[in-house]
SEZATOR-25836 format. One record per atom (N, C-alpha, C): residue in one letter; x negated, y, z. Coordinates in steps of 0.02 Angstrom, whole numbers, plus 50000, padded with zeros to 5 digits. Atoms other than C-alpha are relative to their C-alpha. Layout:
SITE   res      px      py      pz
SITE     a       X       Y       Z
...
END
This chain:
SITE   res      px      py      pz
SITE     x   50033   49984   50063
SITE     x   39442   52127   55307
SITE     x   50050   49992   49943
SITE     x   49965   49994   50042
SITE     x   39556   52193   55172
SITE     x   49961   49985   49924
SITE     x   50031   50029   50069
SITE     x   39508   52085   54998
SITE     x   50035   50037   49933
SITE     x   49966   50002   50052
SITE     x   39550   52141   54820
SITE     x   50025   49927   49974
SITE     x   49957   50050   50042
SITE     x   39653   52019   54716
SITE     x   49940   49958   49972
SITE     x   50034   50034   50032
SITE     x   39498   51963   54612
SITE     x   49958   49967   50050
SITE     x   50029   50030   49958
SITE     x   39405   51943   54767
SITE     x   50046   49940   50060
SITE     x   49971   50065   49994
SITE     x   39532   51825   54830
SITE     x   50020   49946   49953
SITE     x   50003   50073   50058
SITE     x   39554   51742   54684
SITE     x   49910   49959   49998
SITE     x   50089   50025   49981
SITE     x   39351   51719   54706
SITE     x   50001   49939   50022
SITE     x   49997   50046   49921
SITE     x   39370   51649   54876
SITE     x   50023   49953   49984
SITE     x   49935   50047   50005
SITE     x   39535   51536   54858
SITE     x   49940   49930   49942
SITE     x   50034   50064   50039
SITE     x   39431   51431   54695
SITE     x   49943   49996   50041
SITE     x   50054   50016   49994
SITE     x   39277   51436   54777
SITE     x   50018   49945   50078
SITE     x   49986   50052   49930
SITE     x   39370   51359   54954
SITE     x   50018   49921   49970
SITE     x   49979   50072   50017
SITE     x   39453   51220   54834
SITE     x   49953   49952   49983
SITE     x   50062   50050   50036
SITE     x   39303   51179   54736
SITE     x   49953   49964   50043
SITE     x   50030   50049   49950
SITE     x   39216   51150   54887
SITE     x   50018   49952   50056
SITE     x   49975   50043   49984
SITE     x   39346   51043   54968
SITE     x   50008   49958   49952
SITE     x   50007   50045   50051
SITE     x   39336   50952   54816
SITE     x   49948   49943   49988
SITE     x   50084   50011   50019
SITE     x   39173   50940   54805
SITE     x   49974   49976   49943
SITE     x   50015   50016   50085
SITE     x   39182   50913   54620
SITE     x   50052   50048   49958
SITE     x   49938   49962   50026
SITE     x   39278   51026   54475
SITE     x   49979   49942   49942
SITE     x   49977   50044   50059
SITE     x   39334   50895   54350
SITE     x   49973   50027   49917
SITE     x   50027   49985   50057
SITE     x   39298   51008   54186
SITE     x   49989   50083   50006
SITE     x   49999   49933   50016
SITE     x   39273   51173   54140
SITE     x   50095   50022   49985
SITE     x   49950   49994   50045
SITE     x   39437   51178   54048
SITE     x   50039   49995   50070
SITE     x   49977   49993   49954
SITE     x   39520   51121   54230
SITE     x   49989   50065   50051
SITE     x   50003   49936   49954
SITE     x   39441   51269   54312
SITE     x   50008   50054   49986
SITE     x   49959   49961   50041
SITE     x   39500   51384   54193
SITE     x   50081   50016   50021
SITE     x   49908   50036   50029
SITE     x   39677   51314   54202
SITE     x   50003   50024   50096
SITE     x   49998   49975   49912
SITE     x   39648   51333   54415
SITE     x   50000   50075   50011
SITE     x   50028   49919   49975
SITE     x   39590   51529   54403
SITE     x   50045   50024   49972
SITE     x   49961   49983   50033
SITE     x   39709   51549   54275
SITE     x   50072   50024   50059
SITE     x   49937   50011   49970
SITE     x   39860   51496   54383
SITE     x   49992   50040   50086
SITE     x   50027   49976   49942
SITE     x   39766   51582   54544
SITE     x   50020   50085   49990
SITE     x   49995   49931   50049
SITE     x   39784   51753   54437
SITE     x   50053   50018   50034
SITE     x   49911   49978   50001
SITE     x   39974   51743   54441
SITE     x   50019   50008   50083
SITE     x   49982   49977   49948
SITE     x   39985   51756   54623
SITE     x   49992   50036   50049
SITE     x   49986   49946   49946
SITE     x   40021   51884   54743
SITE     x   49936   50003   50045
SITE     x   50037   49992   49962
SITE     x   39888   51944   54840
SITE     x   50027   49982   50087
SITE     x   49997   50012   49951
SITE     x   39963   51881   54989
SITE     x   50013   49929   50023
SITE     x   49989   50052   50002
SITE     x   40007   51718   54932
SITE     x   49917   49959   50002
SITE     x   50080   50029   50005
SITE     x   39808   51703   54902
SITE     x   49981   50003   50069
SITE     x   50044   50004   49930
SITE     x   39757   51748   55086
SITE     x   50056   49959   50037
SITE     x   49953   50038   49963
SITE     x   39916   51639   55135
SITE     x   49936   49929   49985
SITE     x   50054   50066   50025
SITE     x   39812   51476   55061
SITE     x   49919   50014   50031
SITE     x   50051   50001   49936
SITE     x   39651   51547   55137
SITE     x   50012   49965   50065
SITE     x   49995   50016   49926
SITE     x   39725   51543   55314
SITE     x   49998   49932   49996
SITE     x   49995   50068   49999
SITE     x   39787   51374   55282
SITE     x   49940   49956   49978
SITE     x   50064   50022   50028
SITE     x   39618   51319   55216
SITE     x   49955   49971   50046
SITE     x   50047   50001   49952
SITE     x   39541   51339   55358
SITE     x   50012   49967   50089
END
């Protein structure tokens, strides 16, 4: 299953937040999606795999 970029950027915060199991502020999860943005669509399903 081939993802767009936004839909791995989706995924990727939604895998951290719930290994988290808490997001610290708004302003932190901003600053997370933000920095999620800047990378490569392959670097995002790289951190998937490893996620899991």
């Amino acid at each position: 299953m081939h993802m767009n970029h936004k839909e791995l950027v989706d995924n990727v915060s939604a895998n951290l937040i719930k290994k988290s199991r808490k997001l610290e502020s708004r302003r932190s999860w901003l600053a997370m999606r933000n920095y999620l943005q800047q990378l490569s669509d392959e670097q995002l399903e790289a951190i998937l795999k490893d996620a899991d």
